[in-house]
N, C-alpha and C positions, 0 to 999 in steps of 0.2 A: 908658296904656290904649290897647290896639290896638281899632278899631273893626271890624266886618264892611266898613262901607260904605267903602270908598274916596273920597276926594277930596272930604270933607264941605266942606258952606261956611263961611267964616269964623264966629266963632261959635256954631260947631253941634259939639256938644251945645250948647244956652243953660247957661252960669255956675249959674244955680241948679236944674239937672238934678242929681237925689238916685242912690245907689244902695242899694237897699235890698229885702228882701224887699215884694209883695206879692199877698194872696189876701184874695177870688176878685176875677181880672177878666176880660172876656168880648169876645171877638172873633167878630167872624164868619168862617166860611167857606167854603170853595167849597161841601160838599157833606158825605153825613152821615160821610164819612171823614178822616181830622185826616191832610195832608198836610205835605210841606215846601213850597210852593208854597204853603200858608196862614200863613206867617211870614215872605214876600219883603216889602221895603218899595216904596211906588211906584215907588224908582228902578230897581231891581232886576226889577220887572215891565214896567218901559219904560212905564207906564201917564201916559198924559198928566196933569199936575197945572195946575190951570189959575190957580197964583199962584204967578208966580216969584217974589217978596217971600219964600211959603213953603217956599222950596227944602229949607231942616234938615228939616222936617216931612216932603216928598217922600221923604227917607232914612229916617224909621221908621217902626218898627211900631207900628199903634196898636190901641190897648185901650179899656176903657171900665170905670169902677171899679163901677157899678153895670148890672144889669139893666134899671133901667126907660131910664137915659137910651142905652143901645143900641138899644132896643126904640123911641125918640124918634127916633133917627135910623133906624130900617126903616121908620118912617110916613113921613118927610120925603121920601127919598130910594127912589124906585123900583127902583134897581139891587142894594139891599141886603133886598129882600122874599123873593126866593128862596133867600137867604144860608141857611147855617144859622148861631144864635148859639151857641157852647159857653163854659164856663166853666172857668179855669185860674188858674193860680199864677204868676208871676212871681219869681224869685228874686234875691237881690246878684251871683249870680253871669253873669248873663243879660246885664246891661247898665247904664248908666243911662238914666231918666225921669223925665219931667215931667209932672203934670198940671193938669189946667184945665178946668174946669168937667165933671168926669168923664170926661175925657176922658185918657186915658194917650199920652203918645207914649214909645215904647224906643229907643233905640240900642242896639243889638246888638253884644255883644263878639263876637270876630273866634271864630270851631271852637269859638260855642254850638250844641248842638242841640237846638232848642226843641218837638221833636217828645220830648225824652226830659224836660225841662222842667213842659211846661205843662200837661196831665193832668191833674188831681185824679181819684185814684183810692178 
């Protein structure tokens, strides 16, 4: 398996990362237009992540399998209030993930394009 991310950390993807279809799961993003720049993972945005421990996480994208607990995290977290939240498909072909407490992380196979993907139309 070729990844998008280069130079992942030892152990990343985690061992018990599946790959598999699934729908719906809901990301936010920038704005009310579905860009590619809404599927960069933090490394990929330069975005500071503030636990190196979770470097693998830094490398994907993440999701959310339900509604309410995305909507958990735009009360927590101030910077995700203007997000927009949309809801999409994940497929086997995309990558694999892991989740956790509704929480999805992806690893992204290397010439997916998830703007042609994640849509439910």
């Amino acid at each position: 398996m070729v990844f998008k991310e280069k130079n992942l950390p030892d152990q990343c993807p985690p061992a018990d990362a599946v790959q598999e279809d699934v729908e719906p799961v809901y990301r936010f993003i920038e704005n009310d237009t579905l860009q590619e720049i809404d599927f960069l993972s933090h490394r990929e945005r330069k975005l500071p992540y503030k636990h190196p421990e979770k470097e693998c996480e830094a490398a994907a994208i993440s999701f959310y399998t339900t509604e309410q607990a995305a909507e958990g995290l735009r009360k927590k977290f101030k910077k995700f209030k203007k997000k927009v939240l949309i809801k999409g498909k994940i497929t086997e072909e995309c990558g694999i993930h892991k989740t956790e407490n509704y929480h999805l992380n992806l690893w992204l196979f290397q010439d997916v394009k998830m703007l042609n993907v994640f849509p439910v139309e």
